[in-house]
C-alpha positions as CSV (number, residue, x, y, z in Angstrom):
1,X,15.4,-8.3,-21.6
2,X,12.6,-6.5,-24.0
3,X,10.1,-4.7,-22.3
4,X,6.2,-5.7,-22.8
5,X,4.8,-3.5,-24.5
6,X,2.2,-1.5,-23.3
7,X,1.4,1.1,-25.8
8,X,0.7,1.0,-29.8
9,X,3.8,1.3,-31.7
10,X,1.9,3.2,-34.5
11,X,-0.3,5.7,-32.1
12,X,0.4,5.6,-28.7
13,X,-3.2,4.3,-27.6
14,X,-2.8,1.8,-24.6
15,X,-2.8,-2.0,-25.5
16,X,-5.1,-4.2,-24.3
17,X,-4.5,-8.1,-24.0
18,X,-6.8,-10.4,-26.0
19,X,-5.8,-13.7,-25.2
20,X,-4.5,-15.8,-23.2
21,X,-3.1,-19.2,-23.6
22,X,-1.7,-22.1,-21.7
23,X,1.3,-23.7,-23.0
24,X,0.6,-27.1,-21.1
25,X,-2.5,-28.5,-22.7
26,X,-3.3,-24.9,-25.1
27,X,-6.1,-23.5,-23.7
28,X,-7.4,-20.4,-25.2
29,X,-9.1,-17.8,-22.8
30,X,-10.4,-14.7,-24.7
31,X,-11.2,-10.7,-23.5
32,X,-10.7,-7.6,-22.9
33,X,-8.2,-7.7,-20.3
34,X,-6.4,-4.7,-19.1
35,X,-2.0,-4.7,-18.9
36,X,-1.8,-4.4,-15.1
37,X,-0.1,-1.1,-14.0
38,X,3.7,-2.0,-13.4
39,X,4.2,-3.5,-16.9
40,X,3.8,0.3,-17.9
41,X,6.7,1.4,-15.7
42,X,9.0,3.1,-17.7
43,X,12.9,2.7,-16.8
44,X,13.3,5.2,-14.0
45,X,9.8,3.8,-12.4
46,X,11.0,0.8,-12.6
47,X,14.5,1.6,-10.8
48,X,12.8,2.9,-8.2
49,X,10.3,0.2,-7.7
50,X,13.6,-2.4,-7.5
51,X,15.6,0.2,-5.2
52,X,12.0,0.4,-3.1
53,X,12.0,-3.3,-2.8
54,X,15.9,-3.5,-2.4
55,X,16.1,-1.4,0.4
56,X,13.4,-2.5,2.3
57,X,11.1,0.9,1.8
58,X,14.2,3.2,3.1
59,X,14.4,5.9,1.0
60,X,17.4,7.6,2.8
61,X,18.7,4.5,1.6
62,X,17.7,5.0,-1.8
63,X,19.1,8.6,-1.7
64,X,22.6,7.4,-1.0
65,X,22.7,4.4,-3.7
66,X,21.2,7.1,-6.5
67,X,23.7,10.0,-4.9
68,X,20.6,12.7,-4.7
69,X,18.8,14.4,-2.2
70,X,16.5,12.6,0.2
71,X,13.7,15.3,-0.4
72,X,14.5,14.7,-4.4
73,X,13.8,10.8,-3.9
74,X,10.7,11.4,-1.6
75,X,9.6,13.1,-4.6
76,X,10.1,10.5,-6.8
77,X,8.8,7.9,-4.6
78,X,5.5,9.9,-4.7
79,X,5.2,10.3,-8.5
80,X,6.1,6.8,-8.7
81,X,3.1,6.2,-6.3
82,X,0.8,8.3,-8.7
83,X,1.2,6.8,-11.4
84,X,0.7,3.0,-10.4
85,X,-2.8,4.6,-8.7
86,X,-1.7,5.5,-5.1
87,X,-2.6,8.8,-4.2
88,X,-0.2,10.0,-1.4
89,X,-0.5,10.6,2.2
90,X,0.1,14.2,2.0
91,X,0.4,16.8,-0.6
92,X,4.1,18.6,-2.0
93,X,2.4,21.9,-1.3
94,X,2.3,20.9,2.2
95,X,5.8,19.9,1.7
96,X,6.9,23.0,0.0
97,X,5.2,25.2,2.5
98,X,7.6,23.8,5.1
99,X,10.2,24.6,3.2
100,X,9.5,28.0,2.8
101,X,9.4,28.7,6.5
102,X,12.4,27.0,7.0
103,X,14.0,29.0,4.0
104,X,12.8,32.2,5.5
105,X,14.3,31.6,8.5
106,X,10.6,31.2,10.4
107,X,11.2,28.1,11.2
108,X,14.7,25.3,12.0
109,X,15.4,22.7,10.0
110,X,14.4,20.3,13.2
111,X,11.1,21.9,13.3
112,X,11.1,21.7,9.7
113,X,12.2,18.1,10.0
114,X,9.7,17.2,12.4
115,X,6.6,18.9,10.8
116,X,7.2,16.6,7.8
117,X,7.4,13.5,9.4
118,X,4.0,14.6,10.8
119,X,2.3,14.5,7.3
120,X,3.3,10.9,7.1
C-alpha cells in the first residue's frame, strides 16, 4: 500500500488538501482543509496505533508481541500520544524519579510499581 502523503516531496512543508471530489455524481468541494493527524503517522506510529487497537489498549501485551520492555513501550505509547495531540496523564520525569529511588535502593520495586500506577 503507498502511504498518503503528508509532507512536500521537494521541501518538507506540510501538505494541505484542496479538493475534494465525489466519484458518484463528481462533485467538486474546494478549501483549505487540513490532512487529519494519523495519516502523518510514520511506520513505527503506525505499528503501534494497530498493536494499541489489536490488543485492546494492553500494553503489557504489546511488550510481549514487540519483545521489549513494558516501561520501553509505555514510552512509546506516550510519544505516540504526543504527537497525534494528546498530552499525557503524567510526565516521564515523574516516571524517572521513581525509578531512581527504586534504583537507589530507597524504594522496592512494589512500591515503585505501585506509585506509577498512581500517576495513571
Amino acid at each position: 500500500m503507498v502511504k498518503f502523503p503528508s509532507k512536500c516531496p521537494s521541501c518538507s512543508s506540510p501538505l494541505k488538501i484542496k479538493v475534494l471530489e465525489c466519484p458518484s455524481c463528481n462533485l467538486h468541494i474546494e478549501g483549505d482543509f487540513e490532512i487529519p493527524s494519523f495519516l502523518n503517522l510514520d511506520e513505527k506510529d503506525m505499528e503501534m496505533l494497530f498493536l494499541f487497537l489489536k490488543t485492546k489498549g494492553n500494553l503489557s501485551e504489546i511488550s510481549k508481541i514487540l519483545g521489549i520492555s513494558y516501561p520501553t513501550v509505555r514510552i512509546r505509547f506516550e510519544e505516540f500520544l504526543k504527537k497525534i495531540g494528546i498530552e499525557p496523564s503524567f510526565s516521564k520525569e515523574k516516571i524517572s524519579e521513581i525509578l531512581d529511588l527504586l534504583e537507589k535502593g530507597e524504594i522496592s520495586a512494589s512500591e515503585a510499581e505501585k506509585r506509577i500506577r498512581e500517576l495513571k
